[in-house]
C-alpha distance (Angstrom), angle and dihedral (degrees) to the residues before:
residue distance angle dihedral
X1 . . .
X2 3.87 . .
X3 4.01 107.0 .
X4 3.72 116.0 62.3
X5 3.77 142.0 68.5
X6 3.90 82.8 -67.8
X7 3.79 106.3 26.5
X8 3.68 113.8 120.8
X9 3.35 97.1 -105.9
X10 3.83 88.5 60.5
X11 4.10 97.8 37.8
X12 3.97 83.7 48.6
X13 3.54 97.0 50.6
X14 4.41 87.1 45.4
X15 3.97 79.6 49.5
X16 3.16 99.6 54.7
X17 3.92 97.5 42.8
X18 4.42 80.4 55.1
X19 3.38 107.2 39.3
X20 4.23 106.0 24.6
X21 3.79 108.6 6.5
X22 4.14 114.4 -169.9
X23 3.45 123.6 -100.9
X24 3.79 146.4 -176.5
X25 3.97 83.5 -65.2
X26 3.43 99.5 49.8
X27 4.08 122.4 99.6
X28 3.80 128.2 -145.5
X29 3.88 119.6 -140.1
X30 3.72 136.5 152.0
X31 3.71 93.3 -2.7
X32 3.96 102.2 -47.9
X33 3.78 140.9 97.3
X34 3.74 106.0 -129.1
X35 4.33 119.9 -158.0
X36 3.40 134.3 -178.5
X37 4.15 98.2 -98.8
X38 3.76 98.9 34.2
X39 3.55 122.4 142.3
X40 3.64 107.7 -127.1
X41 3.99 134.6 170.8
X42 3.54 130.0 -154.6
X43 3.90 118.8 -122.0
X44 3.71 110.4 -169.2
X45 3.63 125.2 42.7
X46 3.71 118.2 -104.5
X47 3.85 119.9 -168.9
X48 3.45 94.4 -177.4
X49 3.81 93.2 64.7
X50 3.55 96.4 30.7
X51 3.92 97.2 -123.0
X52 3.61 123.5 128.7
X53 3.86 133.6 -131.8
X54 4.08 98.6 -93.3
X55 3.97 101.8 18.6
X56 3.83 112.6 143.7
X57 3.86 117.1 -126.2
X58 3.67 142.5 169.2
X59 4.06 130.9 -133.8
X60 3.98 105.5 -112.3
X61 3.72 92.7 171.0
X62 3.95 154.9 -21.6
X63 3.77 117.9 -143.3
X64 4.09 99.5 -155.0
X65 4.02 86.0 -158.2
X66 3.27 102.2 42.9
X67 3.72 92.1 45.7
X68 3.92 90.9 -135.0
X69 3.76 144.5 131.8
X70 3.31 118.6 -152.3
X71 4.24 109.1 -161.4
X72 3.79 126.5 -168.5
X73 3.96 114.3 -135.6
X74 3.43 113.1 173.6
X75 3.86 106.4 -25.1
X76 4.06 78.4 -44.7
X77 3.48 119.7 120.1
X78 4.00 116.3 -146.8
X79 4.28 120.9 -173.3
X80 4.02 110.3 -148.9
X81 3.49 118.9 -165.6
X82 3.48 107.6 -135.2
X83 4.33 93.4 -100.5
X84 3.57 88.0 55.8
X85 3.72 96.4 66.2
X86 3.99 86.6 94.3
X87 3.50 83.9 78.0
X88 3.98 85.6 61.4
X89 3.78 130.4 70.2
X90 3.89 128.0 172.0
X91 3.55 114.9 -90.1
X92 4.22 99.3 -159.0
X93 3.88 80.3 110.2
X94 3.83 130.8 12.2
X95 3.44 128.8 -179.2
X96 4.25 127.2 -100.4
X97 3.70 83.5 -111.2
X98 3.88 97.3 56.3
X99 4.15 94.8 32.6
X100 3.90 86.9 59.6
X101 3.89 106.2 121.2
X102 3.63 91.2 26.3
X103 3.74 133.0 115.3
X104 4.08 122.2 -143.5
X105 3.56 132.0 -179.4
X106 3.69 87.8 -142.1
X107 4.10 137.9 10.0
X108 3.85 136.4 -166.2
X109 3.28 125.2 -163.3
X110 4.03 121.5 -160.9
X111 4.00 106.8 -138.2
């Protein structure tokens, strides 16, 4: 469901390239390209933070000096130092597994 041709980890790198490509101001950590505007998810819980394995954020803003992300999940902003991103994947595509629970106005399913 992620590895392969069309895994999610594949379809959200494609994704990413179409709909938010990296830049100059993007950072590279555990794998990913993260930009200001990405959708992201979280994939561990984390009780310190208060964000929950499978919530659905968005990149607000990386601070290059600070070495920090700071993600938007539901009107709540969250700051990531820069190793904490392995808590975060892209969330362009997720698998069923993950998605269950969720609502979408549409869904496609690679075959």
């Amino acid at each position: 469901m992620t590895r392969g041709l069309v895994g999610t980890r594949n379809l959200n790198i494609e994704l990413q390239k179409a709909l938010n490509p990296p830049s100059e101001h993007s950072i590279q950590r555990f794998g990913y390209h993260f930009s200001v505007g990405d959708k992201v998810m979280q994939i561990e819980n984390n009780y310190n933070k208060e964000v929950y394995n499978g919530d659905i954020g968005f990149i607000h803003s990386i601070n290059l000096e600070e070495s920090e992300v700071n993600i938007t999940f539901d009107a709540k902003n969250i700051v990531y130092d820069f190793g904490e991103l392995d808590e975060i994947v892209l969330a362009y595509a997720t698998t069923i597994h993950k998605s269950q629970g969720s609502e979408y106005p549409a869904v496609i399913i690679p075959l």
